[in-house]
VODRENLUM-371373 format. One record per residue: residue number from 0; y, z, x of N, C-alpha, C in turn. Coordinates in steps of 0.2 Angstrom, whole numbers, plus 2048, in hexadecimal, padded with zeros to 3 digits. Atoms other than C-alpha are relative to their C-alpha. Example, Ala and Ser with C-alpha at 12.3 -4.5 7.8 and 13.67 -1.06 7.14 Angstrom:
<recs>
(rec 0,(7FA,800,804),(7EA,827,83E),(806,800,804))
(rec 1,(7FA,7FF,7FC),(7FB,824,844),(805,803,7FC))
</recs>
This chain:
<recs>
(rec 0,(7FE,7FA,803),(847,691,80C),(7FC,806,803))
(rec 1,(804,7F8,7FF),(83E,6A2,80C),(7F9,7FE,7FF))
(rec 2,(808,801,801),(82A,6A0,810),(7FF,808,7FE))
(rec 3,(802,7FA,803),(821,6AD,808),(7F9,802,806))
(rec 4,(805,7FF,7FE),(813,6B6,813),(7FD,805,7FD))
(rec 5,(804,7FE,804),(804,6B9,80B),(7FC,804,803))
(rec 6,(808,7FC,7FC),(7F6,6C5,813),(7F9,7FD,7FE))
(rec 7,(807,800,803),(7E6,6C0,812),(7FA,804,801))
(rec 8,(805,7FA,7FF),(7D8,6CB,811),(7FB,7FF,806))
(rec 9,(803,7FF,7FA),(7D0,6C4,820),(804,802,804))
(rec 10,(7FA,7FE,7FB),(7E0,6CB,82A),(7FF,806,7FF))
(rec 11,(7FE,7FB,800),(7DF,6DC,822),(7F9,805,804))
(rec 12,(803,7FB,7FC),(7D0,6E2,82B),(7FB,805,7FC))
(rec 13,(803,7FC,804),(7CB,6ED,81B),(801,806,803))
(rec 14,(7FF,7FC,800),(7D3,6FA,822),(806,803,7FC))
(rec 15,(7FA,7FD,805),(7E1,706,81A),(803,803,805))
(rec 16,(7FA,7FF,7FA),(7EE,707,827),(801,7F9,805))
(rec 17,(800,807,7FB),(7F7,6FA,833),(7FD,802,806))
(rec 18,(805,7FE,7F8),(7EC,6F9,842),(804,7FF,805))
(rec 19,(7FA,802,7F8),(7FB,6F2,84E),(805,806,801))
(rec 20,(7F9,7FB,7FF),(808,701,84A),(7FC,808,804))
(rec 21,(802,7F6,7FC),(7FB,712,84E),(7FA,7FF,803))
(rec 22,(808,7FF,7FE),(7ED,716,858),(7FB,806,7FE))
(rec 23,(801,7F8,804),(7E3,722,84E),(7FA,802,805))
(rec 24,(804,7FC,7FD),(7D7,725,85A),(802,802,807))
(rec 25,(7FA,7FE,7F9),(7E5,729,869),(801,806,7FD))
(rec 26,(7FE,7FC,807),(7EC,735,858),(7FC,805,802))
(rec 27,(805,7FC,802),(7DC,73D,856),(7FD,803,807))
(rec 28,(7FF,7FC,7F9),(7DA,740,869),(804,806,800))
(rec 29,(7FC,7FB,7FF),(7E8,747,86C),(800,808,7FC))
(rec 30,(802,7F8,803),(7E6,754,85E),(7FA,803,801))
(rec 31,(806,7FA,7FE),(7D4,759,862),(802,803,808))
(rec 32,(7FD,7FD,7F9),(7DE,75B,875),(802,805,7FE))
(rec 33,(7FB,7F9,803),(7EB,768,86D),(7FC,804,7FD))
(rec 34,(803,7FA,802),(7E0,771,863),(7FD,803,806))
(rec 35,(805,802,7FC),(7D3,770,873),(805,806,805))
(rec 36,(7FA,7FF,7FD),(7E4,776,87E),(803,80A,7FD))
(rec 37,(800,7FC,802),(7E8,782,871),(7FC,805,7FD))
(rec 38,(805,7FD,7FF),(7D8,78B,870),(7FF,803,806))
(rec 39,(800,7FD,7FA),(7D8,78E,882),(804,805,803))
(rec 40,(7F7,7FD,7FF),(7EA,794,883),(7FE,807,7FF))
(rec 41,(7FF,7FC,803),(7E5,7A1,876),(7F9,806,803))
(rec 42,(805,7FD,7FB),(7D4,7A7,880),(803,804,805))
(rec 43,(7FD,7FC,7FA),(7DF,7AA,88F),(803,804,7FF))
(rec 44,(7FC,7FA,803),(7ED,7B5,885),(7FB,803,7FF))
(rec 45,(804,7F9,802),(7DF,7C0,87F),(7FF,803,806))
(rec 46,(801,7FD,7FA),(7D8,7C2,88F),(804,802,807))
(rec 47,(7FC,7FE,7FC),(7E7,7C4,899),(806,806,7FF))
(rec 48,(7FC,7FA,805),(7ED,7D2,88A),(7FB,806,803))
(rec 49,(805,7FC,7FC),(7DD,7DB,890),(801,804,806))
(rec 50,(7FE,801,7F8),(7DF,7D9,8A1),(806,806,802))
(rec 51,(7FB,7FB,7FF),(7F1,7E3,89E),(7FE,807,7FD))
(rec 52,(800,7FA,803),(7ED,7EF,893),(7FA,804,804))
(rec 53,(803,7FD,7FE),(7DE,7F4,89D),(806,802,806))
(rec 54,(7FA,7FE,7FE),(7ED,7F5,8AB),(801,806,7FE))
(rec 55,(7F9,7FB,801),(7F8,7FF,8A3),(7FB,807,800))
(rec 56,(805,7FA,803),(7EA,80C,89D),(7FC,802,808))
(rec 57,(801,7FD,7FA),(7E5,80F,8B1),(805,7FF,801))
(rec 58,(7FD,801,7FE),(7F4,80F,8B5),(807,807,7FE))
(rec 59,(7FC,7FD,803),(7FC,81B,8AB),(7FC,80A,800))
(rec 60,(7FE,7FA,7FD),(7FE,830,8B0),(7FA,804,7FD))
(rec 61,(805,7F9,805),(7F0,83E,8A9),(804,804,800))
(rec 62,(7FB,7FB,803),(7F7,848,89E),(800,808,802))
(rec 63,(800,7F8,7FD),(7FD,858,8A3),(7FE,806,7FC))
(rec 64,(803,7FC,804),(7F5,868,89D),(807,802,7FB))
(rec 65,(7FB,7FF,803),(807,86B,895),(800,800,7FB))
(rec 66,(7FF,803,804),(808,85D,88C),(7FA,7FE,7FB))
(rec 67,(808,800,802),(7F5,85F,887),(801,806,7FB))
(rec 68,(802,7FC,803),(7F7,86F,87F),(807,803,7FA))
(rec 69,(7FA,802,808),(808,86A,872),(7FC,800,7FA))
(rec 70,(802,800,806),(805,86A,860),(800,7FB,7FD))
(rec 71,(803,807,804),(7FD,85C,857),(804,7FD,7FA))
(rec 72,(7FB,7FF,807),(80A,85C,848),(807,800,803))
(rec 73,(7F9,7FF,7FF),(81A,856,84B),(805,805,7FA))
(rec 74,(7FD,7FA,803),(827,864,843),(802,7FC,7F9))
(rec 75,(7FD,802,807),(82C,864,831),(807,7FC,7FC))
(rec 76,(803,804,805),(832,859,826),(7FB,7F9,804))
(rec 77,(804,803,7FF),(822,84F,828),(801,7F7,7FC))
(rec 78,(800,806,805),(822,83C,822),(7F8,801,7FC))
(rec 79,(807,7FF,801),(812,838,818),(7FF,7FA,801))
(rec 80,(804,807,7FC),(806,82C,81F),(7FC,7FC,7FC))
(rec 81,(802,803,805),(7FE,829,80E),(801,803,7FB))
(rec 82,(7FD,7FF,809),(809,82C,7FD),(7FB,800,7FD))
(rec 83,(807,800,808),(7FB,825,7F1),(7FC,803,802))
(rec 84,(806,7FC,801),(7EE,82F,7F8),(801,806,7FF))
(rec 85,(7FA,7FA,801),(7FC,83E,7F9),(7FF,800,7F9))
(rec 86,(7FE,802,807),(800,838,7E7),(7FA,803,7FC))
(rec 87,(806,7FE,806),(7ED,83A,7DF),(7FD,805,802))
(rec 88,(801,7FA,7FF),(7EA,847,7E7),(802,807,7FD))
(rec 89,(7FD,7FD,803),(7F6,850,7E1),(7FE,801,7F7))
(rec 90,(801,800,808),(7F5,849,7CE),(7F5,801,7FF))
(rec 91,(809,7FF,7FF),(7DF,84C,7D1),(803,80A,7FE))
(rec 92,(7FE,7FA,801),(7E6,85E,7D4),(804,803,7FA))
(rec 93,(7FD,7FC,809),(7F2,861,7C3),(7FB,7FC,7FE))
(rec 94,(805,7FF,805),(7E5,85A,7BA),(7FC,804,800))
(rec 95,(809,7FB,7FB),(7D6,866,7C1),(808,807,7FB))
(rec 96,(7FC,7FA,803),(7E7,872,7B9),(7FE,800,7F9))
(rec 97,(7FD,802,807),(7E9,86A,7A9),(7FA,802,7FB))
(rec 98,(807,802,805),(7D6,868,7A5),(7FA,807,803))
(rec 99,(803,7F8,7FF),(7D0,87D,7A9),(803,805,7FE))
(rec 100,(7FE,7F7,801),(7D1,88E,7A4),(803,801,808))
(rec 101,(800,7FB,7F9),(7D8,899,7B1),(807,805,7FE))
(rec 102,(7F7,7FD,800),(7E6,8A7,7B3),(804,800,801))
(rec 103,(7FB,802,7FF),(7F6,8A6,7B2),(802,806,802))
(rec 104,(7FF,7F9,7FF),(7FA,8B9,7B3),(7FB,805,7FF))
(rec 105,(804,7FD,803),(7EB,8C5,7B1),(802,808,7FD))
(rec 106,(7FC,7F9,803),(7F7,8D5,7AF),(802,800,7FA))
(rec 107,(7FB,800,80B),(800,8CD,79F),(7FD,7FC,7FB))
(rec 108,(807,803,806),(7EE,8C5,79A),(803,7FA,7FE))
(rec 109,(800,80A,801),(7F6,8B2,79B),(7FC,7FD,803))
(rec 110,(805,805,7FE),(7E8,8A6,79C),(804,7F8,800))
(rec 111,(7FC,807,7FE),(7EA,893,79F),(7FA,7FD,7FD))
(rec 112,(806,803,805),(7E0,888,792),(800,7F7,800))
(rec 113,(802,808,802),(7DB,875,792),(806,7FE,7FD))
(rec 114,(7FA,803,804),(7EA,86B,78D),(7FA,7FD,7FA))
(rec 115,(803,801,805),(7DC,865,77F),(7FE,805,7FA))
(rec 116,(800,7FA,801),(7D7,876,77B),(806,804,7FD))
(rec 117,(7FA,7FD,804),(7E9,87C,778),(802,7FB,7FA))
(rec 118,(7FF,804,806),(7EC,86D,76E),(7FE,801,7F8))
(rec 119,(805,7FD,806),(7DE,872,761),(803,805,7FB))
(rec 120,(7FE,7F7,803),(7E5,883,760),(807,800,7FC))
(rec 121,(7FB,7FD,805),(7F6,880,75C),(800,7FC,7F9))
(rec 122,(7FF,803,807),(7F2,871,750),(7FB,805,7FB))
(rec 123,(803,7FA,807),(7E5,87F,746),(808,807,7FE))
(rec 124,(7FD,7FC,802),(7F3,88C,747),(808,7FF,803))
(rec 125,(7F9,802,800),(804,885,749),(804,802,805))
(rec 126,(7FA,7FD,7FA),(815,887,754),(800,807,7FD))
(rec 127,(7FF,7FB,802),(81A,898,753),(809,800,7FD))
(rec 128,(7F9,802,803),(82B,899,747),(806,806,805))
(rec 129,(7FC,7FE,7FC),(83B,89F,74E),(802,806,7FD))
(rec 130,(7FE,7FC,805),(842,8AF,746),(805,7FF,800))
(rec 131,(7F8,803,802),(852,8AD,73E),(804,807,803))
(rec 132,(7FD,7FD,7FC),(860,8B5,746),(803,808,7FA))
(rec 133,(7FF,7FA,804),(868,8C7,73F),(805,7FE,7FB))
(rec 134,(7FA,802,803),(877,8BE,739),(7FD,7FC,7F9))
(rec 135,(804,802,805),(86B,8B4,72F),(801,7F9,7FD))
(rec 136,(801,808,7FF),(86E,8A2,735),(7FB,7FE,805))
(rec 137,(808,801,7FB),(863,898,73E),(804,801,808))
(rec 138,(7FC,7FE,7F9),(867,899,752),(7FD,7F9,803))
(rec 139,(802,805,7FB),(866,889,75F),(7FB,803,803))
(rec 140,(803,7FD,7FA),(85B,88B,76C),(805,803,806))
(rec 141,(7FB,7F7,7FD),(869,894,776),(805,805,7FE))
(rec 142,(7FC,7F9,803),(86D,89E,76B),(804,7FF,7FD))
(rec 143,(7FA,7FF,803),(87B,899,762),(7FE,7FC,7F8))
(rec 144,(800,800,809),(87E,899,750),(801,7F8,7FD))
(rec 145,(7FD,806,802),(87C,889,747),(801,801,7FA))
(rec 146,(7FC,800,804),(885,884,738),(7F9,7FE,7F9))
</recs>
């Protein structure tokens, strides 16, 4: 009938893997070869990117006084090259508004007060009320009569 094969632990060697199917140190060769292989590869690309770009860079025209004496700025509309520092700049700048005196018109005596500052002011002394209209109803805001 069917014989059963047993291993015996003198056959296994005490290793963990079959030793007949791999050769782990053929394996482990070959891969310190490839890295080894692929190490060198990337050495020579560096130095062969070098190599061109020193090339091209003797190789290429001195610039005409023409084309030396253009304007640094390409024309209008400009893209921006840094939005978020555009951006705080910007909002650094209203606030430096928000949070100082200054004038707004000196001929009609408007000043410009701390948004904190005006807050105070009108919580001490209120909005200003609307005067009622001649007809002697209240008015929207544009002006038309409401019921």
């Amino acid at each position: 009938m069917h014989e059963s094969t047993k291993i015996d632990a003198a056959q296994h060697n005490g290793r963990g893997y079959e030793t007949s199917d791999a050769n782990v140190g053929g394996v482990a060769k070959f891969g310190v070869a490839l890295a080894v292989i692929c190490a060198i590869a990337l050495v020579l690309m560096v130095l062969l990117l070098d190599y061109f770009r020193a090339e091209k860079k003797s190789a290429e025209p001195a610039m005409s006084p023409l084309a030396a004496q253009r304007e640094a700025l390409p024309p209008e509309p400009r893209l921006q090259i840094q939005p978020n520092a555009d951006w705080e700049k910007y909002e650094a700048s209203e606030d430096s508004v928000l949070n100082s005196y200054g004038w707004v018109s000196r001929e009609a005596g408007v000043v410009r007060l701390p948004i904190d500052r005006a807050l105070e002011l009108v919580a001490q002394r209120g909005l200003p009320a609307r005067a009622p209209s001649a007809e002697g109803g209240e008015q929207s805001a544009r002006g038309e009569k409401l019921p």
